[in-house]
C-alpha positions as CSV (number, residue, x, y, z in Angstrom):
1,X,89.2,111.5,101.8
2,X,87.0,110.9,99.1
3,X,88.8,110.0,96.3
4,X,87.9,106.8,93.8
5,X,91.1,105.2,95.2
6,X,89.9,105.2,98.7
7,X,86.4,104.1,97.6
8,X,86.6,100.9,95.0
9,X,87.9,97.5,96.1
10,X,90.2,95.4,93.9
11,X,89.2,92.1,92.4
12,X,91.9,89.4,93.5
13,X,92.7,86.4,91.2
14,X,93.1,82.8,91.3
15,X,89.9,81.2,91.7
16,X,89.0,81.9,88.4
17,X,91.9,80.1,86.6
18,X,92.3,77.2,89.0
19,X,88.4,76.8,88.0
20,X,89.9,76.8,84.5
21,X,91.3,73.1,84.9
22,X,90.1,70.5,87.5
23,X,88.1,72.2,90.0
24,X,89.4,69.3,92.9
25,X,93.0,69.7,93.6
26,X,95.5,68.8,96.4
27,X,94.9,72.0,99.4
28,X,98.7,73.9,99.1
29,X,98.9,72.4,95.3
30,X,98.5,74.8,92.3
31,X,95.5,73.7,90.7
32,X,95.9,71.6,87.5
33,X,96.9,73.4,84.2
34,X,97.9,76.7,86.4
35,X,101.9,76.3,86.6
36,X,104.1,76.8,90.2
37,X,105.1,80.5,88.8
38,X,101.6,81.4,88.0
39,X,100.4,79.7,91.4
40,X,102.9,82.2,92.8
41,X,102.3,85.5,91.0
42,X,98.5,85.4,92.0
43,X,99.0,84.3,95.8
44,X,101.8,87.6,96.0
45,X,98.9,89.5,94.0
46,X,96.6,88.8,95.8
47,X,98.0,89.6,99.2
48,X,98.7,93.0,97.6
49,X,95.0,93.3,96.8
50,X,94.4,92.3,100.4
51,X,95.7,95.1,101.6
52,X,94.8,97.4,99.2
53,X,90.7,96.3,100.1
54,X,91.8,96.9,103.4
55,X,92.8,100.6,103.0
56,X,89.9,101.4,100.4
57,X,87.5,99.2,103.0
58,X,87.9,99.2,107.1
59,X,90.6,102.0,107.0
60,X,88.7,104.3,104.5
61,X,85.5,103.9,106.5
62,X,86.8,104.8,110.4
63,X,89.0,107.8,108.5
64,X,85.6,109.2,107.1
65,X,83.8,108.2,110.0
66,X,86.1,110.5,112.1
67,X,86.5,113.5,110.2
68,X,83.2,113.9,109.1
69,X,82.7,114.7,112.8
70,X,85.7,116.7,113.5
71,X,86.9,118.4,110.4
72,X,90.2,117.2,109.0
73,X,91.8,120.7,110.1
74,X,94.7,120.6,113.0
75,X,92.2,121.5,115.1
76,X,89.3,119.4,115.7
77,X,85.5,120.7,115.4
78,X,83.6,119.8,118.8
79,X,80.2,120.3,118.8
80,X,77.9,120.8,121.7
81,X,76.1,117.8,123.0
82,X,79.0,115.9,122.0
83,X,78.5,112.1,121.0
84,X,80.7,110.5,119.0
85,X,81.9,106.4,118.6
86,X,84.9,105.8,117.7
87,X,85.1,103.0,114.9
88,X,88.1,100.6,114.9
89,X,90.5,97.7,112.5
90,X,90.4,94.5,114.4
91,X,93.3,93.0,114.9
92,X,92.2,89.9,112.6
93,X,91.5,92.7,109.6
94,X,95.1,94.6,110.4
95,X,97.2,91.2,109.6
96,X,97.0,91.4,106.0
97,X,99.9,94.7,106.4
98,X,102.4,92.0,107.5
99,X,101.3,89.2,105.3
100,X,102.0,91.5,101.8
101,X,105.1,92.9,103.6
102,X,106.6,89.6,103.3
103,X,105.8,89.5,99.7
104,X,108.5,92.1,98.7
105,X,111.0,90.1,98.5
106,X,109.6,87.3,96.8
107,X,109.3,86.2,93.0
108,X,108.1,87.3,91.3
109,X,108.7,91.2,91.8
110,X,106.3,93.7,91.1
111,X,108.7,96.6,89.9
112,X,106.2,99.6,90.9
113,X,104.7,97.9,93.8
114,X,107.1,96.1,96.1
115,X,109.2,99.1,96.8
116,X,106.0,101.0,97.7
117,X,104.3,97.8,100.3
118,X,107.7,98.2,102.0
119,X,107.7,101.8,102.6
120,X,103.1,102.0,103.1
121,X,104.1,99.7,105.9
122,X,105.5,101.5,108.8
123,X,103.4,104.4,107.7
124,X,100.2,102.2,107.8
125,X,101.5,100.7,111.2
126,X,101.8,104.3,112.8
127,X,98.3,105.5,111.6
128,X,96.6,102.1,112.7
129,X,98.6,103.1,116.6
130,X,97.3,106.5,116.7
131,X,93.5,105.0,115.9
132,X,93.5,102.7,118.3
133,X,94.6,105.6,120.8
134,X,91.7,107.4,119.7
135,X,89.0,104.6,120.6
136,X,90.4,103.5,124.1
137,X,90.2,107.4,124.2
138,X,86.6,107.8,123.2
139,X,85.4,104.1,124.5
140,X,86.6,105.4,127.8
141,X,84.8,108.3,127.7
142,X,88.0,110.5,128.1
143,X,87.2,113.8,127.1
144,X,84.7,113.9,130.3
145,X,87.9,113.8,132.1
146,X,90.5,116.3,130.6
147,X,87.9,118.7,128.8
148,X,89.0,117.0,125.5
149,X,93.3,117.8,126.1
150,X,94.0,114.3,125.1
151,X,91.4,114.5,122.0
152,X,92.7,117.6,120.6
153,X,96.4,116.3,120.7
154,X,95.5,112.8,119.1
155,X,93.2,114.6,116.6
156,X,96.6,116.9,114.9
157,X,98.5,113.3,115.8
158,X,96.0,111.7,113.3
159,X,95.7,114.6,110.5
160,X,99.9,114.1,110.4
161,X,99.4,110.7,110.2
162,X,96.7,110.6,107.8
163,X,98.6,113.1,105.7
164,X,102.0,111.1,105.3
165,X,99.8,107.8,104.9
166,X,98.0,109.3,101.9
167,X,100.7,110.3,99.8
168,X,102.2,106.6,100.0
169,X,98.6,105.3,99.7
170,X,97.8,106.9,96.3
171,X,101.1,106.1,94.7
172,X,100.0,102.5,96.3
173,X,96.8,102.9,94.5
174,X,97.8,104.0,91.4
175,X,100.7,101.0,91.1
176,X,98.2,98.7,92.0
177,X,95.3,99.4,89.7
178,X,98.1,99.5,86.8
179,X,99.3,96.0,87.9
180,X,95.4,94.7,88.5
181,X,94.7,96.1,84.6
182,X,98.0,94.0,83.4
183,X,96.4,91.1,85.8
184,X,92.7,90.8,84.7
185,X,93.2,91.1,81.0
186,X,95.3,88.2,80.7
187,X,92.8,86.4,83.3
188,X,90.4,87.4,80.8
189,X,91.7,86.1,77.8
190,X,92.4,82.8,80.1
191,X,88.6,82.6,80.9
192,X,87.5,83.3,77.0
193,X,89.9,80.3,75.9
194,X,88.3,78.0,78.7
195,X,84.8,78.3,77.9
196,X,84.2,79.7,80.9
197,X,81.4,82.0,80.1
198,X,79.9,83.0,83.5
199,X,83.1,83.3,85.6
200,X,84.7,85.5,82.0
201,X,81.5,87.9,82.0
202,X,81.3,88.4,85.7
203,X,84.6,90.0,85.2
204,X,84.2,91.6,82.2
205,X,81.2,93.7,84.0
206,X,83.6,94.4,86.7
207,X,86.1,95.8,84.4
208,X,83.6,97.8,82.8
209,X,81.5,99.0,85.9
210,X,85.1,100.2,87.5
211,X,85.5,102.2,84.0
212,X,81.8,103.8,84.8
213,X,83.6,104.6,88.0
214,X,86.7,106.2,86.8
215,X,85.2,107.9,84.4
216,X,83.0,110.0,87.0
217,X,86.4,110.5,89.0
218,X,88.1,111.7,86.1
219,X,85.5,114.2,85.6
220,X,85.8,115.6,89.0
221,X,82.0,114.6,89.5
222,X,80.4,114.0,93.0
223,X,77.3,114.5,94.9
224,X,77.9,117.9,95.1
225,X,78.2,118.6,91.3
226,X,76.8,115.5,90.1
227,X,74.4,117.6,87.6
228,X,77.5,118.6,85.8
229,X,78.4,115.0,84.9
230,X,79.4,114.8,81.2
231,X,76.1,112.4,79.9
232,X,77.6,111.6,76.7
233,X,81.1,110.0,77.9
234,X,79.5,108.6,81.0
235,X,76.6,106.6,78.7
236,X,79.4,105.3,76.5
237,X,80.9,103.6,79.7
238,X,77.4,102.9,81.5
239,X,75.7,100.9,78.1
240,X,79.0,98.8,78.3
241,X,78.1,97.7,82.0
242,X,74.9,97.4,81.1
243,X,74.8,95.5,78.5
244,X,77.5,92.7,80.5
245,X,75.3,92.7,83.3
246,X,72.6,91.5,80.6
247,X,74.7,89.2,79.3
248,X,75.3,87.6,81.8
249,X,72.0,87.3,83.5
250,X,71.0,85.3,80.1
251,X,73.7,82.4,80.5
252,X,72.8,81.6,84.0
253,X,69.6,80.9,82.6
254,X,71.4,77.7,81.6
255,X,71.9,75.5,84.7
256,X,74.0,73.2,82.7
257,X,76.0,75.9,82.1
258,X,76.6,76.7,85.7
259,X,77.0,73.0,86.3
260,X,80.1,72.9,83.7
261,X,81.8,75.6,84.7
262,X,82.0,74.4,88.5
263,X,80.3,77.2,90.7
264,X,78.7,77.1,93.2
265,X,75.1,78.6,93.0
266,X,74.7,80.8,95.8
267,X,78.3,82.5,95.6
268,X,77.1,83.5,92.1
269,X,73.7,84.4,92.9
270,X,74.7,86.5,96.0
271,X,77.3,88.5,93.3
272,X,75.0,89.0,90.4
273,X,72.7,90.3,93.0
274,X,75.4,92.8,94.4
275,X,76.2,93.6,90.5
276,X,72.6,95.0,89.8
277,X,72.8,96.9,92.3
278,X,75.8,98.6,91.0
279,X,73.8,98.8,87.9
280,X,71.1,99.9,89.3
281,X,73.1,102.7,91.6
282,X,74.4,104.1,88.2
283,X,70.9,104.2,86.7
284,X,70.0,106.1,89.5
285,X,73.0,109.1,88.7
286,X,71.2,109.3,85.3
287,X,67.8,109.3,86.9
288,X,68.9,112.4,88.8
289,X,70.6,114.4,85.8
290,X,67.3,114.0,84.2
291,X,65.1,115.3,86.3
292,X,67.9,117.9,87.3
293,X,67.8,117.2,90.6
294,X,70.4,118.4,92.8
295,X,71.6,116.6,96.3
296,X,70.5,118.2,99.0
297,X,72.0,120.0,101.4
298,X,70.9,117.9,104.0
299,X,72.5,114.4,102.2
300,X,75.4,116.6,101.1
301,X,76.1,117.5,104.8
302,X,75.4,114.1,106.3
303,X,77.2,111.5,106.9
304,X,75.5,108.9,104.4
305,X,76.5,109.9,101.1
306,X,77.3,106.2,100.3
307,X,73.8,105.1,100.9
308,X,72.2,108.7,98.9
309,X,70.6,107.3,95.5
310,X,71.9,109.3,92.3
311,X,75.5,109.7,93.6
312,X,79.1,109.0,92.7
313,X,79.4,107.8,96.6
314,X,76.5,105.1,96.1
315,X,78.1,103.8,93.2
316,X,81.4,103.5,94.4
317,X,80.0,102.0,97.5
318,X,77.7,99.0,96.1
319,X,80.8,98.7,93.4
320,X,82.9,97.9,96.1
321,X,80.3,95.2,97.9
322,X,80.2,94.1,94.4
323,X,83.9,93.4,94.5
324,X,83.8,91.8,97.8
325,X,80.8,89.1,96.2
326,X,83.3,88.6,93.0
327,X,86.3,88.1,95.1
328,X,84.2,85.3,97.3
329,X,82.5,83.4,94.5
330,X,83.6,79.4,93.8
């Protein structure tokens, strides 16, 4: 329930490169110097990466939400002077499952991915159904009325679900992230040859604060063993971020700068804010190591661990809200 791949958004494309050439063009046109196929690729991409942010967003959160209150055995875990709300995916969220479904089919094909959209989305469809179950069930108050018969069966309904929808999910994951890394490197080298500085280093500290990221998750390391992170890989990865975050910061010094490359102030203002706070999360996991000192039991049992300075979880989190400023900016 906790693993990176449920935890860090993906950073979509295609405002970057269309910012590459004129930054007016026709609405439904592919934006000067960015060709039809390439047009293409990133709108199909991008409605992969939709529904990815989905899963590791909305989805991820009313998952966690609910089994951190009733155990993710078959049988749930009610406690005494029960309270509970049950958290939901609007139906204006939920329509990005359909919208990448009807990208299978089209060109150009993701090899690794396609096959899996078509088969996440029945399995996706099914776990959304038995959610939405479980609010009108706890909205409406039902367990005052069958001693929590209903709640019990809907809770093993959802751990089946969930089960079956994680397998396809990580394969998802892991065929995604592959695709994204193919993706952003060329979008790199795209930005580099532009001269666009800002919009080229705002990625590059993406890249390199999800490598901070993976590193910990490769380790094994969360709140709960946090001390044993290993300081020497996870500084190699963390002065990398660091030192893009710092870059960066000094060319937006230059106004004219931000003027020539086209963006708008506040979208990259509101994301370099949201980045130094992932910065500034990470510095936090060092601060912690340091002093040697352990979560508590109290954070560690809670049901906060995203908002818990000097942990994995806080990261990830403000990583992710990172993300969502970086997918947003113009």
């Amino acid at each position: 329930m906790r693993k990176l791949s449920f935890v860090i958004a993906i950073i979509m494309l295609g405002a970057m490169l269309s910012a590459c050439s004129a930054i007016t063009s026709t609405v439904g046109q592919a934006p000067a110097g960015v060709t039809s196929g390439e047009s293409k690729e990133i709108e199909k991409y991008n409605a992969y990466v939709r529904l990815n942010n989905l899963m590791t967003g909305r989805i991820n959160e009313v998952l966690v939400h609910y089994f951190e209150k009733f155990g993710v055995d078959t049988q749930p875990v009610i406690e005494e002077n029960f309270s509970f709300i049950m958290l939901g995916v609007a139906e204006t969220e939920r329509e990005v499952v359909d919208k990448a479904n009807g990208y299978t089919a089209s060109q150009p094909a993701f090899a690794n991915a396609d096959p899996l959209v078509i088969k996440l989305t029945p399995v996706l469809k099914d776990l959304l159904s038995v959610l939405d179950d479980m609010k009108a069930y706890y909205d409406t108050r039902g367990y005052v009325d069958d001693d929590f018969a209903k709640g019990k069966q809907l809770h093993t309904k959802l751990v089946s679900a969930n089960l079956a929808y994680e397998t396809v999910a990580n394969q998802y994951f892991t065929a995604l992230h592959k695709l994204g890394n193919e993706q952003r490197l060329a979008e790199l080298q795209k930005l580099k040859d532009a001269d666009q500085q800002i919009r080229y280093n705002a990625l590059k500290f993406m890249i390199d604060a999800e490598a901070t990221a993976i590193e910990m998750d490769e380790q094994g390391i969360t709140a709960s063993n946090v001390l044993q992170l290993d300081m020497t890989k996870f500084k190699a990865k963390y002065d990398i971020m660091t030192a893009d975050l710092s870059v960066l910061m000094t060319i937006l010094k230059d106004k004219e700068r931000i003027q020539k490359e086209g963006i708008n102030s506040f979208s990259i203002e509101s994301y370099v804010n949201s980045a130094t706070e992932a910065k500034a999360a990470a510095s936090k996991i060092i601060e912690r190591i340091n002093k040697k000192e352990p979560v508590s039991d109290s954070d560690l049992n809670g049901q906060f661990l995203n908002t818990t300075d000097g942990t994995p979880e806080n990261f990830n989190y403000l990583l992710s809200k990172a993300v969502e400023r970086y997918n947003e900016m113009n």
